[in-house]
C-alpha positions as CSV (number, residue, x, y, z in Angstrom):
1,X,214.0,147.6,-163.6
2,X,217.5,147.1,-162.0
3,X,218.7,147.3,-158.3
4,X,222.6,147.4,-157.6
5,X,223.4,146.3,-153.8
6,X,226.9,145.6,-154.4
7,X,229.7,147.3,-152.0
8,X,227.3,149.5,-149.7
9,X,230.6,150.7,-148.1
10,X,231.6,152.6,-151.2
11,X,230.1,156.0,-151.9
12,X,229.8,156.8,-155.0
13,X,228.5,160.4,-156.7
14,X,224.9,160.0,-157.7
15,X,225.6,160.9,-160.8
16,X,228.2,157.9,-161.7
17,X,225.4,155.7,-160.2
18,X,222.5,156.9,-162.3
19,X,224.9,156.8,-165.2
20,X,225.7,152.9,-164.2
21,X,222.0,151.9,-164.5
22,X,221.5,154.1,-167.7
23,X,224.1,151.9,-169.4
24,X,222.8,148.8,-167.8
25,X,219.2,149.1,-169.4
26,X,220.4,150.9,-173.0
27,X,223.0,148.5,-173.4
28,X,220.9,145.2,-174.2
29,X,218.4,147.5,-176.2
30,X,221.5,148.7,-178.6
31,X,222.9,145.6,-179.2
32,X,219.9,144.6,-180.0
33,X,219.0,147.4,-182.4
34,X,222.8,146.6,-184.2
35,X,221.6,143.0,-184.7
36,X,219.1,143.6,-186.4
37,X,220.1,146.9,-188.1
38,X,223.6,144.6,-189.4
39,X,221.4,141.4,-190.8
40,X,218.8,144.1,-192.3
41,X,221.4,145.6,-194.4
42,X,223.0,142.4,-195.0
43,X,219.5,140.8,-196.4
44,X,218.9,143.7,-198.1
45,X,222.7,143.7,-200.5
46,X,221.9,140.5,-201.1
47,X,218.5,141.2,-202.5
48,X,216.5,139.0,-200.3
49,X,214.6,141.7,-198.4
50,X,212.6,138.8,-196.6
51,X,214.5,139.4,-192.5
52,X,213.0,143.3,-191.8
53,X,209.4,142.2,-192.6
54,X,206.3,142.2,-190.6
55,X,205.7,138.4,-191.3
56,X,209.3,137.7,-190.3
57,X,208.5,140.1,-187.4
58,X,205.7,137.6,-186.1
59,X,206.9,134.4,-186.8
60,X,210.5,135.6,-184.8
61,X,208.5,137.1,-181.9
62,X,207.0,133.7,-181.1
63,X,210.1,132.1,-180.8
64,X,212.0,135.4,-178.8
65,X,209.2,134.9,-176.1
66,X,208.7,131.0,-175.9
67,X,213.1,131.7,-174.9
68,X,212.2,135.1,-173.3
69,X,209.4,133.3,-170.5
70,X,211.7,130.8,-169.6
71,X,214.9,132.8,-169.3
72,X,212.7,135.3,-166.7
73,X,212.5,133.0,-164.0
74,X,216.4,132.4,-165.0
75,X,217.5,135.8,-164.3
76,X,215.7,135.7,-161.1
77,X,218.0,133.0,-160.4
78,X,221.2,134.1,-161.8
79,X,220.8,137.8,-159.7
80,X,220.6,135.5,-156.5
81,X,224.0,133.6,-157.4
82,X,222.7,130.7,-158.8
83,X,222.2,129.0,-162.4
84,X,219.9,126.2,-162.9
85,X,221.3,123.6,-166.1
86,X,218.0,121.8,-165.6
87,X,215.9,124.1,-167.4
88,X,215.9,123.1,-170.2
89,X,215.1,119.3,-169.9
90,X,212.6,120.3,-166.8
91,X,210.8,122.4,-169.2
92,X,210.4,119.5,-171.7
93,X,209.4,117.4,-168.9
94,X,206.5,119.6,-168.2
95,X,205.6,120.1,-172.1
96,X,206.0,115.8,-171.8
97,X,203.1,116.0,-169.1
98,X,200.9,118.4,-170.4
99,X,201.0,116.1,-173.8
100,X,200.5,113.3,-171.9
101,X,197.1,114.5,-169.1
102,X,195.3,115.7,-173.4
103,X,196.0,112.2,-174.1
104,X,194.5,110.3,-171.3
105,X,191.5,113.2,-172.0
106,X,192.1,115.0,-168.8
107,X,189.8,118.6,-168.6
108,X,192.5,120.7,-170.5
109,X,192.7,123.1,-167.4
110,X,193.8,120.4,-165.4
111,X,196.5,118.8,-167.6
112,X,197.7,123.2,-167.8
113,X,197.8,122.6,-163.5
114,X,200.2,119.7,-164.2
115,X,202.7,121.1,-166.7
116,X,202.9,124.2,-164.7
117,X,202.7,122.2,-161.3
118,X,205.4,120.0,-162.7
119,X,207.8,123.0,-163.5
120,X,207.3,124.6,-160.0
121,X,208.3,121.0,-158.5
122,X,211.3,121.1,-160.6
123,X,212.2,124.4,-159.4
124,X,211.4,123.4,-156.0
125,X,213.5,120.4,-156.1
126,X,216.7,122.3,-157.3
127,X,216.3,124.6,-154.4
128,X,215.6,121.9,-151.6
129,X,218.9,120.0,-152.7
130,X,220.9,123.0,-153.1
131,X,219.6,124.9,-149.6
132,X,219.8,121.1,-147.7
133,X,222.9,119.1,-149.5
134,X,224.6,122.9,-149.2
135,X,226.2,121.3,-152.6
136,X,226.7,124.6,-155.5
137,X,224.0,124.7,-158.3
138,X,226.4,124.2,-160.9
139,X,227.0,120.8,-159.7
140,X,223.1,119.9,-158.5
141,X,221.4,120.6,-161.2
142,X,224.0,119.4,-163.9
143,X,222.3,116.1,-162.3
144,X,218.8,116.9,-162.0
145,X,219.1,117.8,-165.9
146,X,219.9,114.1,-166.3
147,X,216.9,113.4,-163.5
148,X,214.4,115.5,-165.2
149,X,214.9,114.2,-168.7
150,X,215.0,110.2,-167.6
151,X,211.4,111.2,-166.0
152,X,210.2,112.7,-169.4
153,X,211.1,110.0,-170.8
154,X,209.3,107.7,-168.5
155,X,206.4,109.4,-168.6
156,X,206.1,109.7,-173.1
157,X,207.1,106.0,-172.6
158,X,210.4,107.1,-174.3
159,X,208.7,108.3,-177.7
160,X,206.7,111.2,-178.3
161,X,203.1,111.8,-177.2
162,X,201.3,112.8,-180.0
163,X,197.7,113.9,-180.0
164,X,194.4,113.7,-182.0
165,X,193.0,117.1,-183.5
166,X,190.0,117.4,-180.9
167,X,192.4,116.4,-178.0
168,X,194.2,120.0,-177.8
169,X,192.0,122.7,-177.4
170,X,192.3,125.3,-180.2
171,X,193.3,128.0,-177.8
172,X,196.5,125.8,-176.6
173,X,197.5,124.2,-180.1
174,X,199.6,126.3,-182.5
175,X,196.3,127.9,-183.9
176,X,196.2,129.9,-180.2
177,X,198.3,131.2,-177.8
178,X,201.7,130.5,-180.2
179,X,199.2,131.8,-183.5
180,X,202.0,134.2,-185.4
181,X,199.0,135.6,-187.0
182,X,196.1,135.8,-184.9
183,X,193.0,137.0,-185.7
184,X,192.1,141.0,-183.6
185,X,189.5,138.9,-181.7
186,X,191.5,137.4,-179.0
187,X,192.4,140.7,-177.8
188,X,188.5,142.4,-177.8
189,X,185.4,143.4,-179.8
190,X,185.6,146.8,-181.7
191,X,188.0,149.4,-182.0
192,X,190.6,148.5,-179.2
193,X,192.4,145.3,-181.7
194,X,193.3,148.1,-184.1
195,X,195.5,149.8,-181.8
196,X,197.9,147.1,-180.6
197,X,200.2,145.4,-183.1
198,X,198.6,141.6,-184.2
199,X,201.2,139.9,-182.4
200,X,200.3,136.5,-181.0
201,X,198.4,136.0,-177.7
202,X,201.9,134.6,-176.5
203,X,204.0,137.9,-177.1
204,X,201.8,139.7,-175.5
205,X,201.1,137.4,-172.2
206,X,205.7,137.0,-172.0
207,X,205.4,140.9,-171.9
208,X,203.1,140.7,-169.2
209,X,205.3,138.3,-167.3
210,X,208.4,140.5,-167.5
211,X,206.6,143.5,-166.3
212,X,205.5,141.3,-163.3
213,X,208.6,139.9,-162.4
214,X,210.4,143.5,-162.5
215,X,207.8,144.7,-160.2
216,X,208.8,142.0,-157.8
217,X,211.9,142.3,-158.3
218,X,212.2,145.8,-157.8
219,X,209.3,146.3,-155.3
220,X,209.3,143.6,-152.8
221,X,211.0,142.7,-150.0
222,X,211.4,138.9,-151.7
223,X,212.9,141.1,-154.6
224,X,215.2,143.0,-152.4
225,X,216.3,139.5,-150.7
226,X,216.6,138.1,-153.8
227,X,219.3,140.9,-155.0
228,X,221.0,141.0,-151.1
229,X,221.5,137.3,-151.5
230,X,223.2,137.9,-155.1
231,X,225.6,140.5,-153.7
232,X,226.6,138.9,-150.6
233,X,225.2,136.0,-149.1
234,X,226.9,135.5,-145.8
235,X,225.9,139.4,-145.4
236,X,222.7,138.7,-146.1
237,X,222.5,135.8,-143.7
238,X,223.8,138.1,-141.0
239,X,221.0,140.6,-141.7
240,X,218.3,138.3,-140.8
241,X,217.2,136.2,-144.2
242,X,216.4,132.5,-144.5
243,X,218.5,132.3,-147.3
244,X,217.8,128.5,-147.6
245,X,214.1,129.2,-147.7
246,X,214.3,131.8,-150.1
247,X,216.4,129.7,-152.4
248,X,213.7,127.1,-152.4
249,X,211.3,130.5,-153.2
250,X,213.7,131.4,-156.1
251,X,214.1,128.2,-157.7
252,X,210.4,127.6,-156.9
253,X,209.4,130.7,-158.6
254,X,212.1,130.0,-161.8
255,X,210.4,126.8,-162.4
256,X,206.6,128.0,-162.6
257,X,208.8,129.9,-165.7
258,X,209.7,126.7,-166.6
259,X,206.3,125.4,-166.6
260,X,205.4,128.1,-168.8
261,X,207.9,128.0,-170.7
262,X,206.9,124.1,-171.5
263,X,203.3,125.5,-171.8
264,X,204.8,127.8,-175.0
265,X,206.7,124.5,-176.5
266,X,203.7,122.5,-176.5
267,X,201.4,125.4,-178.4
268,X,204.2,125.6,-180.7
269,X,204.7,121.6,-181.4
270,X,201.3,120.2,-180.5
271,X,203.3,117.2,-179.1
272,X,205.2,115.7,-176.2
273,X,208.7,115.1,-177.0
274,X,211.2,114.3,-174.0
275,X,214.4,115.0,-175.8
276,X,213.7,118.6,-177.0
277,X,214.6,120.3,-173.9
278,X,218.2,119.3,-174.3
279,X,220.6,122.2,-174.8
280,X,217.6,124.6,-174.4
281,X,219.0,125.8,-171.2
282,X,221.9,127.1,-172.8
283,X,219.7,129.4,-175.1
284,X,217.9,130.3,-171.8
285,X,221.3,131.2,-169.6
286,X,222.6,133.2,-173.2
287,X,219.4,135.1,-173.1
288,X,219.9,136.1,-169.7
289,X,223.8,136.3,-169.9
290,X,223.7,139.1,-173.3
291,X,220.2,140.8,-171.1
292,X,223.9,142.4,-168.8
293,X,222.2,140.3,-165.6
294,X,225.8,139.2,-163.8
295,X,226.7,135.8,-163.4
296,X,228.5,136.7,-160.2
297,X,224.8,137.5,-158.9
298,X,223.6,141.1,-157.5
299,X,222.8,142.8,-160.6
300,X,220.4,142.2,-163.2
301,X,217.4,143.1,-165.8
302,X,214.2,141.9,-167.0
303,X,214.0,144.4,-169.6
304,X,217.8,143.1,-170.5
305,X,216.4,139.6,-170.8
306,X,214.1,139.9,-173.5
307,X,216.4,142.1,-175.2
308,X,218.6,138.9,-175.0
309,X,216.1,136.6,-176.1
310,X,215.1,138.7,-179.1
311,X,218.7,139.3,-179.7
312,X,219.9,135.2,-180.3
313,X,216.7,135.2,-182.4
314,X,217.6,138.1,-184.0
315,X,220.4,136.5,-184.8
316,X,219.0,132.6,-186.0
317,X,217.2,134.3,-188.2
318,X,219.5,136.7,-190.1
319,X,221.9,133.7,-191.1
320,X,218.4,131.6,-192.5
321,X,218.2,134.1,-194.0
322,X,221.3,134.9,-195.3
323,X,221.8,131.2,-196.0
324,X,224.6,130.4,-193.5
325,X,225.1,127.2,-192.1
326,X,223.5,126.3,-188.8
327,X,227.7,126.3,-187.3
328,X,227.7,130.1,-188.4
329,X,225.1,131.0,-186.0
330,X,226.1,128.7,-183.5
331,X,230.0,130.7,-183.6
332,X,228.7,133.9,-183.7
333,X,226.0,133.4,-180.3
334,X,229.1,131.9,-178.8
335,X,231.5,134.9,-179.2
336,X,228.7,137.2,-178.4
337,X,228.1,135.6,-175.1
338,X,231.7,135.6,-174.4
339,X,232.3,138.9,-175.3
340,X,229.5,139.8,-172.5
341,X,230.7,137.7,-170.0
342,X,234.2,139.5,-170.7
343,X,232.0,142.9,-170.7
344,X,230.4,141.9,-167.2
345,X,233.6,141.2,-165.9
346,X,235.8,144.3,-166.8
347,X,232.5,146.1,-165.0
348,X,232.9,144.5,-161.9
349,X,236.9,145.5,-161.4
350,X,235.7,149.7,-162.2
């Protein structure tokens, strides 16, 4: 699930190379598996025994892959060079529209089209400005965060859209796709539900996803242009590829994440709320960021990615339930993102 097309030049023995993307895919797994081993053990000396439990399990997975969705068309992104600080407030803005096409009693396949169309014009957006203004995407979509969260607002009237019970079909509202305890029957009739863990119909479709995009990713030419791009883009240039078009592509293809992403918020909430994007993309970038995908662009994992997103879950819900304060959690995400931007760095000198 990871492609390294840094320094072509420089031969290196197979073996140091295999041994470079062992490490990059084990690494996100066992810091995962310390997270969670460290607040099991913690829970379980202080006698709560309530974080390494099935029902903890389910209600945490729903939240790891409403971050995990979004932060897949983020690492798409980030390999390529880029970063997009409008994700989260696009993806609210698509949750905002989606609220808003149930209320005016739109066919609920058609108000799906919009959120999702509305990410993917987000993403597009971002990538015309950024491929056309030829200004970095640090600084573009710092603005079209503000952009995209003034339009949210406009749209919700600046309040929150809030829906009758028969105006949200039971399959989008929390009782579906975001259910954390579904019933077998969404899956299929007779023997095949009791072979797959009950997980909701959400888990299961952000796995999907991720095995997807790493199939692009690793399989495609787009995928291979999307890494060449990351590693060296005047290089890549030179070779032949429309590196402003695929920007647009990437960005493009980021924000139908995005859309789904706002697709996930709105099963979980049931409501439109403009605001709630803000500081999401953060969570989003972290997820990617501790997933080992490089911020200096080349190099990067899907698999790494959820491991990310399930590790800042991981880690929300050990201090609940531990009983630390909210700043705890908010210290201890920070360091650990530091420490694997510091990581990432002290790779790329070897």
């Amino acid at each position: 699930m990871t492609e390294d097309t840094r320094s072509p030049s420089v031969s290196r023995p197979f073996s140091d190379r295999s041994f470079g993307r062992l490490a990059d895919a084990l690494g996100p797994l066992l810091g995962l598996v310390v997270v969670i081993a460290f607040f099991a053990l913690a829970d379980y000396w202080q006698g709560n025994q309530k974080f390494f439990t099935v029902h903890n399990l389910h209600t945490r997975s729903v939240e790891a892959a409403a971050t995990g969705v979004a932060a897949l068309g983020m690492t798409a992104v980030i390999i390529s060079g880029g970063i997009d600080l409008s994700a989260g407030t696009a993806l609210a803005l698509s949750a905002t529209v989606l609220a808003y096409c149930l209320r005016e009693n739109y066919p609920p396949a058609v108000a799906v089209l919009a959120g999702l169309g509305t990410g993917c014009l987000a993403g597009f957006v971002n990538g015309a400005l950024i491929s056309l203004l030829r200004v970095v995407p640090f600084i573009v979509t710092l603005g079209t965060m503000s952009v995209y969260l003034g339009v949210a607002k406009f749209v919700a009237d600046e309040t929150t859209i809030h829906l009758l019970r028969e105006q949200a079909p039971r399959w989008l509202s929390g009782s579906g796709l975001m259910n954390t305890r579904p019933r077998p029957e969404w899956l299929a009739d007779g023997w095949i539900p009791h072979l797959l863990p009950n997980f909701a119909s959400g888990v299961w479709l952000a796995l999907a996803l991720a095995v997807l995009l790493s199939l692009v990713l690793k399989r495609t030419v787009f995928g291979r242009y999307i890494f060449a791009i990351g590693s060296n883009e005047a290089t890549a240039r030179l070779c032949g590829i429309n590196v402003p078009l695929m920007k647009i592509a990437i960005y493009t293809l980021s924000g139908l994440f995005v859309g789904i992403g706002g697709l996930y918020q709105f099963s979980r909430t049931s409501v439109g709320t403009p605001t709630s994007g803000i500081g999401l993309e953060l969570r989003i970038i972290a997820a990617v960021v501790l997933g080992g995908t490089s911020l200096k662009g080349g190099r990067g994992l899907v698999l790494g990615t959820l491991a990310g997103a399930a590790m800042i879950t991981a880690i929300e819900s050990g201090c609940d339930q531990l009983g630390l304060p909210n700043l705890t959690r908010d210290i201890v995400i920070g360091a650990i993102i530091v420490a694997a931007a510091a990581l990432d760095q002290w790779r790329q000198r070897e």
